[in-house]
C-alpha positions in Angstrom: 60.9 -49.4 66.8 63.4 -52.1 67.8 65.4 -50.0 70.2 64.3 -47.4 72.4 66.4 -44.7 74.2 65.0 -43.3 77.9 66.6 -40.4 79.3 65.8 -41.4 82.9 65.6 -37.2 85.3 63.6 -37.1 88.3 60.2 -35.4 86.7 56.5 -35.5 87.5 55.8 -37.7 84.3 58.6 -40.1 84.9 55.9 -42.9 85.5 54.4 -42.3 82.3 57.8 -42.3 80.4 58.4 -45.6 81.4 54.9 -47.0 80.5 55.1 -45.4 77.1 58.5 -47.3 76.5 57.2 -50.3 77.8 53.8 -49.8 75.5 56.4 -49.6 72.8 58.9 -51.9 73.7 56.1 -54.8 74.3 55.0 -53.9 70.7 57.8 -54.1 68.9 59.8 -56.7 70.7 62.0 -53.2 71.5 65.4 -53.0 73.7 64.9 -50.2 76.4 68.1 -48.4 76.9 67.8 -46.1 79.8 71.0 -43.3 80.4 71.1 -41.3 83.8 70.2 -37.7 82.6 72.0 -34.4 84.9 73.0 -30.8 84.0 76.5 -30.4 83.0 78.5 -28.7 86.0 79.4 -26.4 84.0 75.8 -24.7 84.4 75.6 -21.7 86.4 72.8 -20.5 88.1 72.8 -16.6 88.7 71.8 -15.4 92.4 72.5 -11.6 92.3 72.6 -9.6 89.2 74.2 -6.7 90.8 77.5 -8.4 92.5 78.1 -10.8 89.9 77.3 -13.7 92.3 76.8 -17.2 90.8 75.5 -20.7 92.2 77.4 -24.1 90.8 75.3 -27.0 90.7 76.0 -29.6 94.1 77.5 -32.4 92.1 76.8 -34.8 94.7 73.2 -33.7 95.0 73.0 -34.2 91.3 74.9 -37.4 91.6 72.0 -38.3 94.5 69.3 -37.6 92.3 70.6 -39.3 89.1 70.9 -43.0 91.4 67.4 -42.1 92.7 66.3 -41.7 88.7 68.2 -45.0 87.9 66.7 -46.9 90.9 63.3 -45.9 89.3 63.6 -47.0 86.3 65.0 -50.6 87.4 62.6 -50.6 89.6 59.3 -50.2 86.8 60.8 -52.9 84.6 61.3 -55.5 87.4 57.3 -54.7 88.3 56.5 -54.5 84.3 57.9 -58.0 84.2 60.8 -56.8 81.7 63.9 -58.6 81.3 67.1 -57.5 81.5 69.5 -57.9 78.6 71.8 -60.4 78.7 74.4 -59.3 76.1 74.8 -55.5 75.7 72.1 -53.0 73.6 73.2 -54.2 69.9 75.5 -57.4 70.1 75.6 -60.2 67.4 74.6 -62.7 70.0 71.1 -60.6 70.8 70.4 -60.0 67.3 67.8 -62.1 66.8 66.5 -61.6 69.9 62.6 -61.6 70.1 60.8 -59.5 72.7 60.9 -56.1 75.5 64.0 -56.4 77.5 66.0 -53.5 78.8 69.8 -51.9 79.9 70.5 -49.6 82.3 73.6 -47.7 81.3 74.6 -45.3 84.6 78.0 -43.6 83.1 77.1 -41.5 81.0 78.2 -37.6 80.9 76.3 -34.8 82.3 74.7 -32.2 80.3 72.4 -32.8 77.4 75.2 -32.7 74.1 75.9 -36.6 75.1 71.8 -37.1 74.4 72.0 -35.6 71.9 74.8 -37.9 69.8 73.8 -41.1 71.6 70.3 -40.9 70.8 71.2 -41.4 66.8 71.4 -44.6 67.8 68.6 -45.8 68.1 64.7 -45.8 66.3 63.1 -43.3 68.8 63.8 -41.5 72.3 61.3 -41.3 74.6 60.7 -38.4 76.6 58.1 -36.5 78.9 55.9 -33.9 77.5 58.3 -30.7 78.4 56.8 -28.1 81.2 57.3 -24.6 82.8 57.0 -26.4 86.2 59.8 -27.2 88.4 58.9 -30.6 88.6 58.2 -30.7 84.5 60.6 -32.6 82.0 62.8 -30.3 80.8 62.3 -28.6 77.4 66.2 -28.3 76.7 65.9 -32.2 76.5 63.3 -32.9 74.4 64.8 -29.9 71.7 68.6 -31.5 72.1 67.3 -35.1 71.2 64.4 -33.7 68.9 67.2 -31.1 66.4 70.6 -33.1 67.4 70.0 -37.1 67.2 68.6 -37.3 64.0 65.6 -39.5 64.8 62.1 -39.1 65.9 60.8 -38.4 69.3 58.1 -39.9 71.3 56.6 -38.2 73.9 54.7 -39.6 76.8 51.7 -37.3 78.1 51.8 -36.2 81.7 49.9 -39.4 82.4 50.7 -43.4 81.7 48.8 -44.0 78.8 46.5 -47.4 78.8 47.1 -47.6 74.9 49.3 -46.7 72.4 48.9 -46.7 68.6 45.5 -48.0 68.7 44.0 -45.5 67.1 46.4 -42.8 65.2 46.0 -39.2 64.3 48.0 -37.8 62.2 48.4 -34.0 62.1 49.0 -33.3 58.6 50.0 -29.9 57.3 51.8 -31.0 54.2 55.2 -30.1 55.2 58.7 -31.6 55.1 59.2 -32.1 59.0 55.6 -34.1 58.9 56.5 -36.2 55.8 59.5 -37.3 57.9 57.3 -38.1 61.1 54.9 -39.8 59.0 57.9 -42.0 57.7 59.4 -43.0 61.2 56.3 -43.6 62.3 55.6 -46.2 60.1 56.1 -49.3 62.2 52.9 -47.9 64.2 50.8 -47.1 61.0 51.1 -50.5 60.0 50.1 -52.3 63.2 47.1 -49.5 63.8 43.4 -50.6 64.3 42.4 -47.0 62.7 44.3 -44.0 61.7 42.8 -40.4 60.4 45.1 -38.0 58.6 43.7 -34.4 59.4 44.5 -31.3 58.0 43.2 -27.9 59.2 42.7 -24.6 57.2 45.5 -22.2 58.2 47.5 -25.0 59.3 48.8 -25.9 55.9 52.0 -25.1 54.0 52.4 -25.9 50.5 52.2 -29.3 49.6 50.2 -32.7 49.9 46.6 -32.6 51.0 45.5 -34.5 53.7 43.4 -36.8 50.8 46.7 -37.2 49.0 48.7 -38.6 52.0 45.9 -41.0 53.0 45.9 -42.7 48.6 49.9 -42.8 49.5 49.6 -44.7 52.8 46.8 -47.0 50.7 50.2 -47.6 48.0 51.8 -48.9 51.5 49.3 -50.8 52.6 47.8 -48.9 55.3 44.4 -48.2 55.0 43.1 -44.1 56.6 40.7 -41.7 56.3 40.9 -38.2 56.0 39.3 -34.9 57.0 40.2 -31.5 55.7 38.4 -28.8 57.8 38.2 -25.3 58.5 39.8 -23.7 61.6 36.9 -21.3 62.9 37.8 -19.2 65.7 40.2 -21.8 67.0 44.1 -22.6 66.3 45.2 -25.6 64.2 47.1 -26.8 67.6 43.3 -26.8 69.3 41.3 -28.6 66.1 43.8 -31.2 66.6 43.7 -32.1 70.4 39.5 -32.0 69.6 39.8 -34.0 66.8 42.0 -36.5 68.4 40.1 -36.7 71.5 36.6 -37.4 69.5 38.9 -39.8 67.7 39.7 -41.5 70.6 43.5 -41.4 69.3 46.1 -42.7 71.2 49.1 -41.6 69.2 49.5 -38.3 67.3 51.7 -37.9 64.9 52.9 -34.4 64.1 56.2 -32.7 62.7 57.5 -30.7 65.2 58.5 -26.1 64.4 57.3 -26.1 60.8 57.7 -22.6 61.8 60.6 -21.7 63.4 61.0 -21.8 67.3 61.6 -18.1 67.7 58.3 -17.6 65.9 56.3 -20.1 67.7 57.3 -18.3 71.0 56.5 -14.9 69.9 53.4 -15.7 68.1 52.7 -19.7 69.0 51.9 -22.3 66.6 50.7 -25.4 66.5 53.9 -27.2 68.0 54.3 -25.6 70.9 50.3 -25.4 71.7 50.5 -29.7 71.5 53.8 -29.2 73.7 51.5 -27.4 76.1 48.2 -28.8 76.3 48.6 -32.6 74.6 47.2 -35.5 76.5 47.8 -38.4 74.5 51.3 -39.8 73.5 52.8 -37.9 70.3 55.5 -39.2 67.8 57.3 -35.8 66.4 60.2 -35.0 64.1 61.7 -32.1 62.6 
């Protein structure tokens, strides 16, 4: 978890994306690169169905609200006591560089396809749990870094964690997209004070059982325990949030649409119930 990409947006949770990085960043010794996130001009809004009317973005306002976004974020690290880089995200001079220190990088292009490329990159992007509320992180951001960059997501809960990595849950349902969380996730597994690997009946696809996973992490070094247990009357997505609040987790890890997205939003699923209801900071892949 060495470097650390933050798409910086104006957003309700905004606070707590910046405490999760620096959570991280302090952890790991990580660089925090933060990019100025805005919709591409080139989105248009519809106002009247009937005439054909459409709305085009202010690109000033946009441009307002981006510097507002940037000030924010230069403004946490300067209070967090976070360093500024002195040569560039990934120079030979900074290589051996020990310690959080961060970049602000204001030219970068609008729309979400740059986020998407840039954020392969680097070990993880951190973004705010996505919302249907119009001051919510946006979902198309956290889907363009989760299926384009090729590298795991975490996401910061609605609000600032105290703790991160403590305690780890991980939400296993024996599938490819969870193997691959599991493995990003390993510079957190190794430095944890407890981790649980948890499957749930119903939850499962073929593969791995929850004991199996936890006698592989012991090959790695990383001691867990493990609980397989039966659903009930509630979801996998809602034995998991219980589980991990009993657990007193402070990072879940979970693979993110196992089922597909057009499923989970027709029937839901355990991905998009977390996306909706999580209040603890989650490390996802797909």
């Amino acid at each position: 978890m060495k470097t650390l990409l933050v798409p910086v947006a104006l957003h309700d949770a905004l606070a707590s994306v910046f405490e999760t990085a620096a959570l991280t960043a302090r952890r790991f010794g990580s660089l925090i690169e933060g990019v100025s996130l805005r919709p591409a001009l080139a989105e248009y809004v519809p106002v009247d169905m009937v005439g054909g009317m459409t709305w085009l973005r202010d690109e000033e306002a946009d441009r307002a609200e981006a510097e507002a976004a940037g000030q924010r974020f230069l403004d946490f690290m300067a209070k967090a006591g976070i360093p500024e880089a002195a040569d560039g995200p990934c120079s030979p001079a900074s290589a051996g560089t020990v310690g959080p220190r961060y970049r602000w990088r204001p030219d970068v292009p609008a729309g979400d396809a740059f986020l998407g490329q840039h954020a392969r990159l680097f070990t993880a992007t951190v973004v705010g749990r996505p919302g249907s509320e119009d001051r919510a992180p946006r979902m198309t951001t956290f889907e363009t870094a989760l299926f384009e960059s090729g590298r795991p997501i975490l996401l910061a809960p609605p609000v600032a964690p105290a703790t991160l990595g403590e305690a780890v849950l991980i939400a296993w349902n024996g599938s490819t997209e969870t193997a691959r969380a599991v493995a990003f996730a390993m510079p957190f597994l190794r430095g944890a004070k407890r981790i649980r690997v948890l499957s749930v009946e119903g939850g499962m696809v073929p593969g791995p059982s929850a004991e199996e996973l936890a006698r592989a992490l012991a090959c790695e070094g990383i001691v867990a325990d493990h609980r397989a247990l039966p659903a009930g009357r509630r979801t996998p997505g809602e034995v998991y949030l219980t589980e991990a609040a009993e657990y007193g987790c402070d990072l879940l890890i979970k693979g993110a649409y196992t089922q597909s997205r057009l499923r989970q939003m027709i029937f839901g699923g355990p991905t998009s119930h977390l996306l909706s209801h999580a209040g603890v900071p989650m490390l996802m892949a797909h």
